[in-house]
C-alpha positions as CSV (number, residue, x, y, z in Angstrom):
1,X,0.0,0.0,0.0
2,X,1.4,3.4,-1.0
3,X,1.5,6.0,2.1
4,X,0.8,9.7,1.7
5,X,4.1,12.1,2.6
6,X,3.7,15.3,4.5
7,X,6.8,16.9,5.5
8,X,8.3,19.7,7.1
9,X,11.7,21.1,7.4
10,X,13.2,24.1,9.6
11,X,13.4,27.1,6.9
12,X,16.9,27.4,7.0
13,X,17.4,24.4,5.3
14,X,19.0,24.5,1.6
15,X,17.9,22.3,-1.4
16,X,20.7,19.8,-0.6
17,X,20.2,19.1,2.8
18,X,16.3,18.6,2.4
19,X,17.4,15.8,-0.4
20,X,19.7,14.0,1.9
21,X,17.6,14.3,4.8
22,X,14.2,12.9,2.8
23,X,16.2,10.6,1.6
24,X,17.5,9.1,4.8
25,X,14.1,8.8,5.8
26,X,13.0,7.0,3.2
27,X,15.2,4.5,3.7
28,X,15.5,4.4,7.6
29,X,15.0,0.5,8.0
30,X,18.1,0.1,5.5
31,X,20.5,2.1,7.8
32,X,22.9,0.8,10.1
33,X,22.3,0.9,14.2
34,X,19.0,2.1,15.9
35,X,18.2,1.8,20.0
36,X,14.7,2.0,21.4
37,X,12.0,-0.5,22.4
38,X,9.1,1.7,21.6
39,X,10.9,4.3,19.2
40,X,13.8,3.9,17.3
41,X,16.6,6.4,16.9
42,X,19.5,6.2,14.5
43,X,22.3,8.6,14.4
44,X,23.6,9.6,10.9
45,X,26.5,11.7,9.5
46,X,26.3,12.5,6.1
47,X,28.7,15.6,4.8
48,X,28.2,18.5,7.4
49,X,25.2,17.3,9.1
50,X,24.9,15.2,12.1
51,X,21.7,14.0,12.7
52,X,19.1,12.1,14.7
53,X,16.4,10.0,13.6
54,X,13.8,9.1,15.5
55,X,10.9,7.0,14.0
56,X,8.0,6.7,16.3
57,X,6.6,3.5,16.2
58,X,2.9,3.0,14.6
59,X,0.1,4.2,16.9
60,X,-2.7,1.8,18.0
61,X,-6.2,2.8,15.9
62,X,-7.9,5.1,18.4
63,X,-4.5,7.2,18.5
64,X,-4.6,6.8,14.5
65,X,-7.7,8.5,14.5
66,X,-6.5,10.7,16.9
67,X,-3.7,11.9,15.5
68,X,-4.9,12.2,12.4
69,X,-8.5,14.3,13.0
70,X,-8.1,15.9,16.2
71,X,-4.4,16.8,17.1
72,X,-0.3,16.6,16.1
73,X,1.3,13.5,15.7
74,X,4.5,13.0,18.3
75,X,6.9,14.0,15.2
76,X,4.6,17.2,14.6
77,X,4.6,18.0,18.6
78,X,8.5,17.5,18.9
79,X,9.1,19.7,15.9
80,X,7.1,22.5,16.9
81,X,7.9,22.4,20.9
82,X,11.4,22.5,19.5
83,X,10.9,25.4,17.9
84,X,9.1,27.0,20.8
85,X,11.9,26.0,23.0
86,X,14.3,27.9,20.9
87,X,12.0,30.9,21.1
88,X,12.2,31.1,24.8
89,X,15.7,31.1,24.9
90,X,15.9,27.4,25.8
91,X,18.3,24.7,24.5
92,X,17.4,21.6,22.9
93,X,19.4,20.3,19.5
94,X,18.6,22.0,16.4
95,X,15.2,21.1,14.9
96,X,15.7,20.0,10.9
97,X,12.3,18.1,9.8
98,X,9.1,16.3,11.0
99,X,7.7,13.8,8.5
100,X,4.2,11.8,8.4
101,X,3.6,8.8,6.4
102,X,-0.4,8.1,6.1
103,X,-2.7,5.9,4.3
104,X,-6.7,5.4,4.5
105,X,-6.3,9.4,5.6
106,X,-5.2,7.4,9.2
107,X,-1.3,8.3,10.3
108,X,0.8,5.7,10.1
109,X,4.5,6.3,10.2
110,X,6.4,9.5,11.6
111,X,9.9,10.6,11.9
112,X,11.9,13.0,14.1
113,X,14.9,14.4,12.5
114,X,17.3,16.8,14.2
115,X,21.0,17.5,15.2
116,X,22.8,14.9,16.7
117,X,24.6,16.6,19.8
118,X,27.5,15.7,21.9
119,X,27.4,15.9,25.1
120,X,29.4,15.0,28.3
121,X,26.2,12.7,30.1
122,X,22.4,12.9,31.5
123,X,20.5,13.0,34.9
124,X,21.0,9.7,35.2
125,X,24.7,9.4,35.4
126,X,24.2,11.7,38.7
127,X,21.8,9.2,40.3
128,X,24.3,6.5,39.9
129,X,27.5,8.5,40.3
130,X,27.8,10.2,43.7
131,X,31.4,10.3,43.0
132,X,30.6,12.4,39.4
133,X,33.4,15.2,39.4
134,X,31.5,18.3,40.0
135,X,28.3,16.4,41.4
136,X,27.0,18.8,43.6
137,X,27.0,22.2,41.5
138,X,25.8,20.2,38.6
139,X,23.0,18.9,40.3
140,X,22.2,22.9,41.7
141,X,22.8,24.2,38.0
142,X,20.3,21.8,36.5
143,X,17.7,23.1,39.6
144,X,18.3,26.5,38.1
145,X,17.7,25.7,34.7
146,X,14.5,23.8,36.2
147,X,13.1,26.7,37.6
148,X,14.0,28.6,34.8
149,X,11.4,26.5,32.7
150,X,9.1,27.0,35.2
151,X,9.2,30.6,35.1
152,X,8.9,30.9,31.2
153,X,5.9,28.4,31.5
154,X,7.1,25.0,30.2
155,X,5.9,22.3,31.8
156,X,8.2,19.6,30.8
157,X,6.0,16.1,31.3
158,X,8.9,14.1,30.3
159,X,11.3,15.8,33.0
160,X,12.6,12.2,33.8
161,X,16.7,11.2,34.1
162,X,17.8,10.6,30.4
163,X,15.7,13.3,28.9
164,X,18.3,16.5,29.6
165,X,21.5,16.7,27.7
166,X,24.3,18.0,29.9
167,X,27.2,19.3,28.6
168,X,30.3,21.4,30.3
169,X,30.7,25.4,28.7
170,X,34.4,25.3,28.2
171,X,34.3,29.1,28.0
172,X,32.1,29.7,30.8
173,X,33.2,26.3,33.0
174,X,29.4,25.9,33.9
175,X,26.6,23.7,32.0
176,X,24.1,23.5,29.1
177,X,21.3,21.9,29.2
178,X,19.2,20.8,26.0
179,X,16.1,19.0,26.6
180,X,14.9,16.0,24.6
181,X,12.2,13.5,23.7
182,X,10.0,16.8,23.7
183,X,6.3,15.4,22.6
184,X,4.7,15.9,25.6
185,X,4.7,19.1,27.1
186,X,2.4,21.9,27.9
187,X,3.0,25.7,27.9
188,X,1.1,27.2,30.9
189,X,1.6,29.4,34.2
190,X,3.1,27.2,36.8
191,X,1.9,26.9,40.9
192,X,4.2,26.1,43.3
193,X,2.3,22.3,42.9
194,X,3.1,22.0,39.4
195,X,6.6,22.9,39.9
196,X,7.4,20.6,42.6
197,X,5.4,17.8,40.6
198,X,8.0,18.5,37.8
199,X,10.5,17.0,40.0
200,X,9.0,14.1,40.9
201,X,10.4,11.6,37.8
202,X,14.1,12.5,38.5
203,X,15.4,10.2,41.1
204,X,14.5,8.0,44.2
205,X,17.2,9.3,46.2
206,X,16.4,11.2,49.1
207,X,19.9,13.2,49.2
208,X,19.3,14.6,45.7
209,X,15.9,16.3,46.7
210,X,17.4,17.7,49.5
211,X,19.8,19.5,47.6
212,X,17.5,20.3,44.5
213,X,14.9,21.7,47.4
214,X,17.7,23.6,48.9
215,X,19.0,25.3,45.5
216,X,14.8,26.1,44.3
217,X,13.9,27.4,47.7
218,X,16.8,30.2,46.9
219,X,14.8,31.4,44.0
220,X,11.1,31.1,44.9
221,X,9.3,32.6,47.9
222,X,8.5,29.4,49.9
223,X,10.8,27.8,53.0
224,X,13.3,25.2,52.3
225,X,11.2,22.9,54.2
226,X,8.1,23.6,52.6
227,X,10.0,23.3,49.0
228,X,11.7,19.6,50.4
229,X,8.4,18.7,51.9
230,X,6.0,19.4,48.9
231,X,9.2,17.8,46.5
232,X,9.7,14.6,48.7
233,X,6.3,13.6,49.0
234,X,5.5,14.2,45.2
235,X,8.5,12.0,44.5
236,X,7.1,8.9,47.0
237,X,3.6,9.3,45.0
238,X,5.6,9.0,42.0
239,X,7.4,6.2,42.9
240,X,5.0,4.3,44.6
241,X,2.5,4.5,41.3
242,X,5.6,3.6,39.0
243,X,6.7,0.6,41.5
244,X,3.0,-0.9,41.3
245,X,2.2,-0.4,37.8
246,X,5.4,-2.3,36.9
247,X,4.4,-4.9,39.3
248,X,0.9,-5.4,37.6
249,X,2.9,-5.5,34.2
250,X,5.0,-8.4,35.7
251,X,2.4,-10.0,36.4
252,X,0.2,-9.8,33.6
253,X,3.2,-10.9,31.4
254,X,4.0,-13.9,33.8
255,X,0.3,-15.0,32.8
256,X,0.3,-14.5,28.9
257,X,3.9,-16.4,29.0
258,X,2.4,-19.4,31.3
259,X,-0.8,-19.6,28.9
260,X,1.4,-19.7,25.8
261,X,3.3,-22.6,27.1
262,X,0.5,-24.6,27.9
């Protein structure tokens, strides 16, 4: 069955790089690599541009019809947010292109494409690493580019431990961050409720909200305690939802594997 292309590129993109970048995407299951169990991302270099790939895997129907009739596909989303991002004077790597393969009028396929960034390691190395060189003001820079979010009304639903890019300033000695996997997030004036729910994705360990809580309460009107209070016990909800929805999906895979081998 032939799919219907729609596709959009950043406008300062030249004849020739649209070309390579279309044609990458056309033939994305020929390339080499790819990492994902939902999504799949595979990084590129062709001539000057360095690029990732991300190819969102085919919806279920009702998010067919969804996506199609009644609002942007996840390629559309991160594309624009992108953009949006930029706007605000926040980093995340360079938008190029969104495309969206459809047929029946229903979405089908849709691809991600933008720069493929260096950087020096994520949230998550922190949680792991309490030995990190330069832990603790890397952990209080990221709170301030946190907050800074928050103030400019981005509500980052994905704030979670591999989705922010860190990478050392070797003019200024401090950190960038650039956020990814941007398809869910909502623009919006943020209470001292959402902010501290923003947190609540980035880590288990009780020593990292209590120096995250002590960096934010420096830049917001409420106590520290109030700030590490509020933080902490958004973090146990979090984890305590995450912890027994994974045990339900043990146990509902335990099931279908026992049935099958009967």
């Amino acid at each position: 069955m032939n799919h219907k292309e729609h596709k959009v590129f950043s406008e300062d993109q030249d004849i020739a790089s649209i070309k390579i970048i279309s044609d990458l995407v056309k033939s994305f299951d020929d390339l080499d690599g790819g990492e994902g169990e939902r999504n799949t991302i595979k990084n590129v270099t062709v001539q000057n541009l360095d690029l990732n790939i991300k190819s969102f895997k085919v919806p279920h129907l009702v998010n067919r019809i969804a996506y199609s009739f009644f609002r942007k596909s996840k390629a559309n989303r991160s594309f624009d947010y992108a953009n949006d991002l930029i706007k605000k004077g926040i980093k995340t790597p360079k938008p190029f292109a969104y495309f969206e393969y459809s047929n029946l009028k229903l979405l089908h396929k849709s691809f991600y494409v933008s720069e493929q960034l260096s950087y020096d390691l994520t949230y998550r190395e922190l949680i792991t690493g309490l030995n990190y060189p330069d832990y603790d003001n890397i952990l209080r820079e990221f709170t301030r580019f946190t907050f800074d979010l928050h103030e400019k009304g981005v509500n980052f639903l994905d704030h979670s431990p591999g989705n922010t890019l860190i990478k050392k300033n070797k003019n200024t000695g401090k950190y960038d961050f650039y956020l990814v996997d941007l398809n869910r997030m909502n623009f919006h004036a943020m209470s001292f409720e959402d902010r501290m729910k923003n947190f609540a994705k980035l880590t288990s360990r009780k020593d990292m909200v209590a120096i995250m809580s002590n960096e934010y309460a420096k830049l917001v009107s409420e106590s520290e305690e109030e700030v590490f209070s509020k933080m902490w016990s958004l973090t146990e909800k979090f984890q305590k939802k995450y912890h027994k929805k994974n045990a339900i999906k043990r146990n509902v895979f335990f099931w279908k594997r026992r049935y099958r081998n009967c």
